[in-house]
Steps between C-alpha positions, in 0.01 A plus 500: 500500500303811580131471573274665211281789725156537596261641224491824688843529517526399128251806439646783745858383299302564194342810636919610586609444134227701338706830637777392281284389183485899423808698349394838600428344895852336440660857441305648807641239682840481366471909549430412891775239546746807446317735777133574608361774298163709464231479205634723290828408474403145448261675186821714388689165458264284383390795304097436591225716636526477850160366497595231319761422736307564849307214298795241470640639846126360669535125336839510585396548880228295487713200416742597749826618285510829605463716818448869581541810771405813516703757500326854560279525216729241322420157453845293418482151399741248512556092458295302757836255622815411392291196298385721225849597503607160416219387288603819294865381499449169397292596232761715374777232562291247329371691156890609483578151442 
């Protein structure tokens, strides 16, 4: 039988699923899990101001889902690790049930 975590670690995990408690953050991130992309092609997609989506794009980082790089004047963002990628497919796996 598994051990039940720390608080803390029962609050970051709670902290982790708030990225996913969001459809349009879910559709940023299921936008990344295909390739890293800039603002406003995330905003084209999602079909949001790109303000509104620098906005999503900054919780996102802060709770550690997603990365980013500069390229020249371009910033391109993509998924933090291969877990978002999996927490994204299970989620998918598991509401297709």
């Amino acid at each position: 039988m598994q051990e039940i975590p720390e608080k803390e670690i029962l609050e970051q995990i709670a902290e982790l699923f708030k990225g996913f408690c969001d459809p349009t953050r879910v559709h940023i991130l299921s936008l990344l899990q295909q390739q890293e992309r800039c603002v406003s092609e995330i905003a084209e997609a999602v079909e949001l101001s790109q303000s509104a989506i620098s906005h999503q794009l900054r919780l996102l980082k802060q709770m550690h889902l997603i990365k980013f790089r500069r390229e020249g004047k371009n910033i391109l963002y993509s998924l933090a690790d291969d877990h978002v990628r999996t927490i994204l497919e299970m989620g998918l796996e598991h509401v297709k049930e």
